[in-house]
C-alpha positions in Angstrom: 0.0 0.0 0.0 1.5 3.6 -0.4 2.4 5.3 2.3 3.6 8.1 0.5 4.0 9.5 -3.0 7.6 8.3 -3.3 7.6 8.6 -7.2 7.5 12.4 -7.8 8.5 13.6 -4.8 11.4 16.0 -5.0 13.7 15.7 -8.2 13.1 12.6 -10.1 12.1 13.8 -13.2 15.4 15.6 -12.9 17.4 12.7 -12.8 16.2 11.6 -15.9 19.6 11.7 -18.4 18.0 11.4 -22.0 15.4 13.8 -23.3 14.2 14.1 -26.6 13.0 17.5 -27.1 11.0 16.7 -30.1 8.3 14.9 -27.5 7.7 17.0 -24.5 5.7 16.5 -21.8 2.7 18.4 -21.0 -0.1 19.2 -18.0 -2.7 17.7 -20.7 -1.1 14.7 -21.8 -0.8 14.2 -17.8 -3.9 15.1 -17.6 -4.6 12.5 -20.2 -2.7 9.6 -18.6 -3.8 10.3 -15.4 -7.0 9.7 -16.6 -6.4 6.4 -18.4 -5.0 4.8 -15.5 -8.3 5.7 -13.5 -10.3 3.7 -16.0 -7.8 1.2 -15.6 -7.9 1.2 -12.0 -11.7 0.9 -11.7 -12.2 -1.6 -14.0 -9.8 -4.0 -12.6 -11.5 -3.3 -9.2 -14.9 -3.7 -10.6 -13.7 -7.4 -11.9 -12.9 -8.8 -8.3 -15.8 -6.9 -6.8 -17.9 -9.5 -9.4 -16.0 -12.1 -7.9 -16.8 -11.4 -4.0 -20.5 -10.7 -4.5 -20.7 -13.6 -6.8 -19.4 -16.0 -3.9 -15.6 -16.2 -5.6 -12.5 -16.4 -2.7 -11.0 -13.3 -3.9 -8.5 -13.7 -0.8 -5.8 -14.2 -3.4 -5.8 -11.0 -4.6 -4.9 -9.4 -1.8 -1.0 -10.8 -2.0 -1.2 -10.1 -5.7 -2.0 -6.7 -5.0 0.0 -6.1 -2.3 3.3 -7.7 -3.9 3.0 -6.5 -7.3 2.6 -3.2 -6.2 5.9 -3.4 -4.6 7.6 -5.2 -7.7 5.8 -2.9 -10.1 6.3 0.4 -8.4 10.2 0.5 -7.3 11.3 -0.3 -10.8 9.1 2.3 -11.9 10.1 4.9 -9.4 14.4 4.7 -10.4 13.6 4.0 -14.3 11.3 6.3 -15.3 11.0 5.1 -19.3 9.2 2.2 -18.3 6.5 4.2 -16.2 4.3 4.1 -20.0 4.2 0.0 -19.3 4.4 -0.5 -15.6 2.0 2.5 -14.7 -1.1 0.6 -16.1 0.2 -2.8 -14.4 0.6 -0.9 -11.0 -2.8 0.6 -11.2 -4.6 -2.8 -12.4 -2.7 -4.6 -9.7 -4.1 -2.0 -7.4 -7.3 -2.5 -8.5 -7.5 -6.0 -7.5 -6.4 -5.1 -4.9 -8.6 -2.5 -3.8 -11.9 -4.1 -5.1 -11.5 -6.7 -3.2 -10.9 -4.6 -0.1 -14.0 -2.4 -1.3 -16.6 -5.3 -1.5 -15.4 -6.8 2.1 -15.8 -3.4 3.3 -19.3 -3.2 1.6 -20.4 -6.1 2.8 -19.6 -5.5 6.2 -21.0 -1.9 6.4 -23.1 -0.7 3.6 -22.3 2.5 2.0 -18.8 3.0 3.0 -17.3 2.3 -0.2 -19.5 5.0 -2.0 -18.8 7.0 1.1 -15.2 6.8 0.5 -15.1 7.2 -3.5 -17.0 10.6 -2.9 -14.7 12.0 -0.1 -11.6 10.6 -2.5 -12.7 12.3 -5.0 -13.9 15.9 -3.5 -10.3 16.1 -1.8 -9.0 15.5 -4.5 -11.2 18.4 -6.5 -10.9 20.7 -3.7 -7.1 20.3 -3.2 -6.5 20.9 -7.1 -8.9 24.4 -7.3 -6.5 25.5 -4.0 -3.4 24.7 -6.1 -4.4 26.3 -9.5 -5.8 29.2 -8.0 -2.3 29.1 -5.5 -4.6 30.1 -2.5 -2.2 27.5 -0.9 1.2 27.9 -2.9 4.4 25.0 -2.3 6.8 26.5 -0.8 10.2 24.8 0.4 8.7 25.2 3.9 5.3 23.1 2.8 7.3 21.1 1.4 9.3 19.8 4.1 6.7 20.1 6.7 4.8 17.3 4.7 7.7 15.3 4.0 8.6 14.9 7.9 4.6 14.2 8.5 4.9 11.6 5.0 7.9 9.8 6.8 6.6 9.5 10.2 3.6 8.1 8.7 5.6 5.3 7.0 8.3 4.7 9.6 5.1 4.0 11.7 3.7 1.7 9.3 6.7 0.0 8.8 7.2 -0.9 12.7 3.7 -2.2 13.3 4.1 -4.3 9.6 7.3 -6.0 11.8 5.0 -6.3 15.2 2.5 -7.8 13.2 4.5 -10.9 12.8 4.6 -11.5 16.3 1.0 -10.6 17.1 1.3 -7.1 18.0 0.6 -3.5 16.8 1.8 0.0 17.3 -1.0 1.1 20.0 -4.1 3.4 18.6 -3.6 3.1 15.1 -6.3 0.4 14.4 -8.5 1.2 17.3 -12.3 2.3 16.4 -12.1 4.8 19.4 -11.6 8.5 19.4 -8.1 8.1 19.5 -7.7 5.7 16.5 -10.4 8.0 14.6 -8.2 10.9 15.2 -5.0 9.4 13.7 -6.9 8.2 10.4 -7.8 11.9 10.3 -4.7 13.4 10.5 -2.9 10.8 7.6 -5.7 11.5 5.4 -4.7 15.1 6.0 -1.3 14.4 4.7 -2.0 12.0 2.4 -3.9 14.9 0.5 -1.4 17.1 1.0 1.3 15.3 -0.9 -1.0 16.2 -3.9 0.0 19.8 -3.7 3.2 18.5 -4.1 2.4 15.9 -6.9 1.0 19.2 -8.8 3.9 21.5 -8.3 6.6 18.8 -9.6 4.0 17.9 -12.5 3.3 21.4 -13.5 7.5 22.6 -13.4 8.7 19.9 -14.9 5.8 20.4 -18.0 7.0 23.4 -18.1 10.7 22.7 -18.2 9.9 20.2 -21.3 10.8 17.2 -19.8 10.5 13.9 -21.7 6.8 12.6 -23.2 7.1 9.6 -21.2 7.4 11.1 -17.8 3.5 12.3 -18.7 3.0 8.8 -17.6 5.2 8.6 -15.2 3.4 12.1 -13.5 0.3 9.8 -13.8 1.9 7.0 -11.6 2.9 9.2 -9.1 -1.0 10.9 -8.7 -1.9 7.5 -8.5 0.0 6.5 -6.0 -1.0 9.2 -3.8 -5.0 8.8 -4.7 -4.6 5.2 -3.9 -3.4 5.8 -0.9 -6.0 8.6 0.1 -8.8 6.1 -0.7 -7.4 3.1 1.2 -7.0 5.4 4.4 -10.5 7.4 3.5 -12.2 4.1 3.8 -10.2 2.7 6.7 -11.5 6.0 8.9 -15.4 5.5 7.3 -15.1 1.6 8.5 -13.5 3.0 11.7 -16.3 5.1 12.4 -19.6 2.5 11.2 -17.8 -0.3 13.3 -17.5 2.3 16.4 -21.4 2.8 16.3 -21.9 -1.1 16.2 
């Protein structure tokens, strides 16, 4: 699962040492992408969401999802040329992933799924009219405050995957309580924020004429963090119906 949007974070479409300047990159063929890889992600999560209500073990695709992500995503992340192949594999992967998540979460609590795509997708709308119209601009200083936030997040994830194998947890962080509620929050908080910074890097380096390519590999890394948004968006909704059971 991402914990962060590792992929256009800081200078990696810097990094990259060929450019053909005949093919630039640009907002709208990110845009474009971007979009692609939604259709791609839904319908993949639409096919094992088929397979839960029809009665189908669909436990299976959570490993697939959760280790293709990883194998998909860190190539991906330090060779950007590929991103226009593995891009559509990471999202599809996710997708399995995710529907099958989605119709156990459904099924336990009606309406938490729809719930979730809503709140997804507003953040996502509101956080992108606060970036174009730079009422909140990136500055180094935003920048690194959610960076610090991003890391703690993982770091924290990272321990309780390790206590996990011996049958513990880092304390509050799954809890249905007020406490457990409030941390959701606050990572949903900073999940959304890493968009601003998704944006920024996707709008200089467009400008800057990077390489055609890296329009899909802009489109990864939004991915990556609306992936991530949605997975903790629906955590905190099944948080809150399993706290009024």
């Amino acid at each position: 699962m991402a914990l962060r949007n590792p992929v256009i974070y800081g200078n990696r479409f810097e990094r990259s040492p060929d450019h053909d300047y005949g093919q630039s990159m640009t907002l709208a063929g990110a845009a474009g992408k971007a979009l692609i890889l939604t259709v791609l992600l839904v319908a993949s999560a639409a096919y094992t969401w088929y397979l839960f209500v029809n009665g189908e073990d669909v436990s299976g695709f959570l490993k697939v999802g959760l280790i293709g992500s990883l194998v998909i995503a860190l190539p991906t992340i330090f060779f950007p040329r590929i991103s226009p192949f593995t891009a559509p594999l990471y999202v599809i992967v996710n997708g399995l992933l995710y529907g099958a998540v989605s119709a156990m979460g459904e099924y336990l609590y009606p309406g938490v799924v729809m719930n979730a795509i809503l709140i997804t997708l507003s953040l996502f709308l509101i956080t992108l009219f606060l970036y174009a119209t730079r009422i909140i601009r990136v500055t180094p200083g935003l920048v690194a405050a959610i960076s610090i936030a991003t890391l703690a997040i993982a770091l924290t994830y990272l321990v309780n995957l390790v206590l996990s194998f011996f049958g513990m947890s880092v304390p509050y962080i799954h809890d249905t309580g007020w406490v457990g509620i409030a941390i959701s929050a606050f990572v949903i908080v900073i999940a959304t924020s890493n968009l601003l910074i998704d944006f920024s890097n996707i709008e200089q380096y467009a400008n800057e004429g990077r390489p055609k390519y890296m329009e899909w590999y802009g489109a990864f890394g939004l991915m990556v963090t609306i992936i991530w948004m949605y997975f903790e968006i629906l955590r905190l909704l099944t948080k809150l119906a399993s706290s009024r059971n």
